[in-house]
C-alpha positions in Angstrom: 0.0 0.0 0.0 1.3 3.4 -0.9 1.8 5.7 1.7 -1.2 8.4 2.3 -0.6 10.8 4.4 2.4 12.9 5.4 2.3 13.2 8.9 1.9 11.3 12.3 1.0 12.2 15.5 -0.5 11.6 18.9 -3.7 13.6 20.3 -5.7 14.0 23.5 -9.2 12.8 22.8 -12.1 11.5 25.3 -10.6 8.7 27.3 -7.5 8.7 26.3 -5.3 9.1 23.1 -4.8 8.4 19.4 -2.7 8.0 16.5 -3.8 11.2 14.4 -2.6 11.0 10.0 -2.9 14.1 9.3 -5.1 15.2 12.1 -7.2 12.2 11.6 -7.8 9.3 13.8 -7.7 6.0 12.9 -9.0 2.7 13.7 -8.2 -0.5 15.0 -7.9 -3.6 12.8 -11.1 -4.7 13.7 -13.1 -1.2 13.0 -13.1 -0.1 17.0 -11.8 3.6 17.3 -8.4 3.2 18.6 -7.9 4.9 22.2 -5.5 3.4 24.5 -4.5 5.4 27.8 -1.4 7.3 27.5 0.4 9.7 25.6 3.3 7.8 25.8 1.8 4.8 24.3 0.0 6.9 21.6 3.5 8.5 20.6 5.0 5.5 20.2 2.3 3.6 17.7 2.5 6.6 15.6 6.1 6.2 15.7 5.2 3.3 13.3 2.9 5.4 11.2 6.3 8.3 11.3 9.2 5.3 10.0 7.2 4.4 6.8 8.5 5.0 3.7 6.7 5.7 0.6 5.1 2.2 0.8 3.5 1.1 4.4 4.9 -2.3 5.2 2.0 -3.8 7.4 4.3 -6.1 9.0 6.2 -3.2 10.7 3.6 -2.3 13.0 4.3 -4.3 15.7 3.3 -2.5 18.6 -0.1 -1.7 17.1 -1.0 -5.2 16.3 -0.6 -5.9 20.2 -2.3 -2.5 20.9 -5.4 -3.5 18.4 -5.5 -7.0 20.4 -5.9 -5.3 23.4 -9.0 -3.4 21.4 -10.7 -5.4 19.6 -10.1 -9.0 22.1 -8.8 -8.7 25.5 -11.5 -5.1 26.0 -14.3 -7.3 24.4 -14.0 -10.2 26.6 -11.5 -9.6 29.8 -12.8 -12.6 31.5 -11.7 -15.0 28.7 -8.4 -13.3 28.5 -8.2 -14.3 32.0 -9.3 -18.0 31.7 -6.9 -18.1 28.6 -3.8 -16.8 31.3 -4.5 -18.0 34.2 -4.0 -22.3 33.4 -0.2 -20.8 33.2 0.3 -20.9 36.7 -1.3 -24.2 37.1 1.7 -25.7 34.7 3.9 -23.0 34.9 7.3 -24.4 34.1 8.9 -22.8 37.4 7.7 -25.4 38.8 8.4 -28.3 37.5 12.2 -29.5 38.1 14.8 -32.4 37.6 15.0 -35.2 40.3 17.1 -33.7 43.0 20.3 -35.8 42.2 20.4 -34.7 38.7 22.9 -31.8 37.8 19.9 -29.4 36.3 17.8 -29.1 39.6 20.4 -27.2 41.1 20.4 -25.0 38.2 16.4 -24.7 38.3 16.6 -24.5 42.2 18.7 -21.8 41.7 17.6 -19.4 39.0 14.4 -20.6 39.8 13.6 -20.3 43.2 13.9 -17.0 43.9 11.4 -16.3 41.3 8.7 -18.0 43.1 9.4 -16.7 46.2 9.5 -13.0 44.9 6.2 -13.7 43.5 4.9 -15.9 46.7 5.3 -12.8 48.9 3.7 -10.5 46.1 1.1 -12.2 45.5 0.4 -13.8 48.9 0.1 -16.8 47.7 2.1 -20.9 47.7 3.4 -22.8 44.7 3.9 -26.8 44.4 7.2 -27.5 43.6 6.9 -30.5 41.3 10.0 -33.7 40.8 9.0 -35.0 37.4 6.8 -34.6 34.5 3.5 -35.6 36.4 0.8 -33.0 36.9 -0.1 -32.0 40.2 -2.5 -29.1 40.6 -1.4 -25.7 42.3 -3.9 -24.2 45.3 -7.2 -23.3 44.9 -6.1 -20.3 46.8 -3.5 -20.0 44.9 -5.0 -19.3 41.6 -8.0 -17.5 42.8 -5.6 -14.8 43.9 -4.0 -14.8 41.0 -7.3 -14.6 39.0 -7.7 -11.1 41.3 -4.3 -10.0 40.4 -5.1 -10.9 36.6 -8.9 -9.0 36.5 -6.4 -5.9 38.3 -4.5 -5.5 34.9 -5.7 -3.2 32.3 -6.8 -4.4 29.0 -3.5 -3.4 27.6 -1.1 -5.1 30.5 -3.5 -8.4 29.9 -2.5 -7.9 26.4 1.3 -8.4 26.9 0.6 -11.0 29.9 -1.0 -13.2 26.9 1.8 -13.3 25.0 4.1 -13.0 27.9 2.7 -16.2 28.9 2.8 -18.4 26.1 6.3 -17.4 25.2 7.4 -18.1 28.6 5.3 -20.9 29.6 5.2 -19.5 33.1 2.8 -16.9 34.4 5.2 -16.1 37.3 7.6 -14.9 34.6 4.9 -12.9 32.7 3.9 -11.3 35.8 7.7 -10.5 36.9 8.0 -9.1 33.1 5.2 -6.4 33.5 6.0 -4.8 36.5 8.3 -1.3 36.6 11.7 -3.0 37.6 11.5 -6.2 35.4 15.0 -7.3 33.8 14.0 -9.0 30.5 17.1 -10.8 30.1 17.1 -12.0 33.7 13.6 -13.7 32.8 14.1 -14.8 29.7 17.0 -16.6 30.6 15.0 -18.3 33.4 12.1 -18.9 30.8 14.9 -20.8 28.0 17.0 -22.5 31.1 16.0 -25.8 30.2 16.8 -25.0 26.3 20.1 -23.2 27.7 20.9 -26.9 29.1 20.4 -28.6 26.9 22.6 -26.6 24.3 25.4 -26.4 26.8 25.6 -30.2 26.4 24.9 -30.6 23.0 25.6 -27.6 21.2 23.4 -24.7 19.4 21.5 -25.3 16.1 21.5 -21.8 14.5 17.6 -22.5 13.7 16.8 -22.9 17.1 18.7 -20.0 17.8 17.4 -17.6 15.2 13.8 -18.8 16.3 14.5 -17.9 19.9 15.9 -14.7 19.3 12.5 -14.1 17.3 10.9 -14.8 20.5 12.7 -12.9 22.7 11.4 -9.5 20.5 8.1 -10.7 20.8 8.7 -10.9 24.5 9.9 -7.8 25.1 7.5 -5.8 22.8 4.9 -7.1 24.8 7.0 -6.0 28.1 7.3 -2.6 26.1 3.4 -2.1 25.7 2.9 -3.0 29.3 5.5 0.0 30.3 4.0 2.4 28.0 0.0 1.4 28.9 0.8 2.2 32.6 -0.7 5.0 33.9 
């Protein structure tokens, strides 16, 4: 698509902001007007609207892809955005660790640990440390706080815990990613320790490699729109 207008902005508009072309607003992929609540998250989606050349690439616009899910899926229907998050914690992958002779529980009990525990006093709240592959389920209390601390989250912060999530396989992590003083390498690196292991023994195949790096942008553009949705 050719480019068609010259110039993007950011404006003030009931309930929040938008991306202005040209002193027009525009809309969300799926037709909703496209307000999200800060100037600094405005600024930055018409960032994406400023960087195109004469041809829009669609696949550039990262941040408003997330920003329209947040519209058009997580605003529509918060309480399956919460269903969809919350079976995270029941399998999060914090939990589950080597046998306690093998070599990579200390590893896990290491970077791992401390983890939980930041988010057991946070949240008030007690994880199952599992030995094995077996299931075993986490608390009722457990994830009924956490199913308070999800509803908490604005549309846009349950946007990024989605993806945050998935990519980590661990809501712990997700949750450590969105707050103010998050390292996203630190987590990462927690989320890939397993993968990390298994290269140290084996060595890295540059797929795998290129695929995770892939992943690690998605994780912290969703990390970014969580920082730039806070109010």
């Amino acid at each position: 698509m050719k480019r068609f207008y010259k110039e993007a902005g950011a404006g003030e508009t009931e309930g929040g902001w938008r991306v202005l072309l040209d002193g027009r607003p525009i809309k969300t992929a799926g037709g909703r007007p496209q307000v999200v609540p800060t100037q600094a998250l405005a600024e930055a989606l018409a960032a994406e609207w400023a960087a195109q050349g004469e041809q829009i690439d669609a696949q550039s616009f990262l941040l408003r892809d997330l920003a329209d899910f947040a519209i058009d899926a997580v605003a529509a229907d918060r309480a399956q955005t919460v269903r969809d998050v919350l079976p995270y914690a029941e399998t999060d992958t914090l939990c589950y660790r080597a046998d306690p002779e093998d070599a990579l529980y200390q590893r896990q009990l290491a970077v791992w640990e401390s983890l939980l525990t930041e988010a057991e006093a946070r949240y008030d709240v007690h994880f199952v440390r599992i030995s094995g592959v077996l299931h075993k389920p986490q608390p009722a209390e457990t994830l009924a706080r956490l199913e308070t601390a999800l509803t908490a989250e604005n549309d846009f912060a349950l946007a990024a815990l989605k993806m945050l999530s998935s990519l980590a396989a661990s809501l712990v992590i997700a949750l450590a990613a969105i707050r103010p003083d998050s390292d996203a390498d630190r987590l990462w690196n927690a989320a890939n320790l397993e993968e990390d292991w298994q290269v140290e023994l084996w060595g890295e195949d540059w797929e795998a490699a290129e695929r995770r790096a892939a992943r690690f942008e998605a994780f912290k553009l969703a990390i970014r729109l969580a920082e730039l949705s806070r109010v």
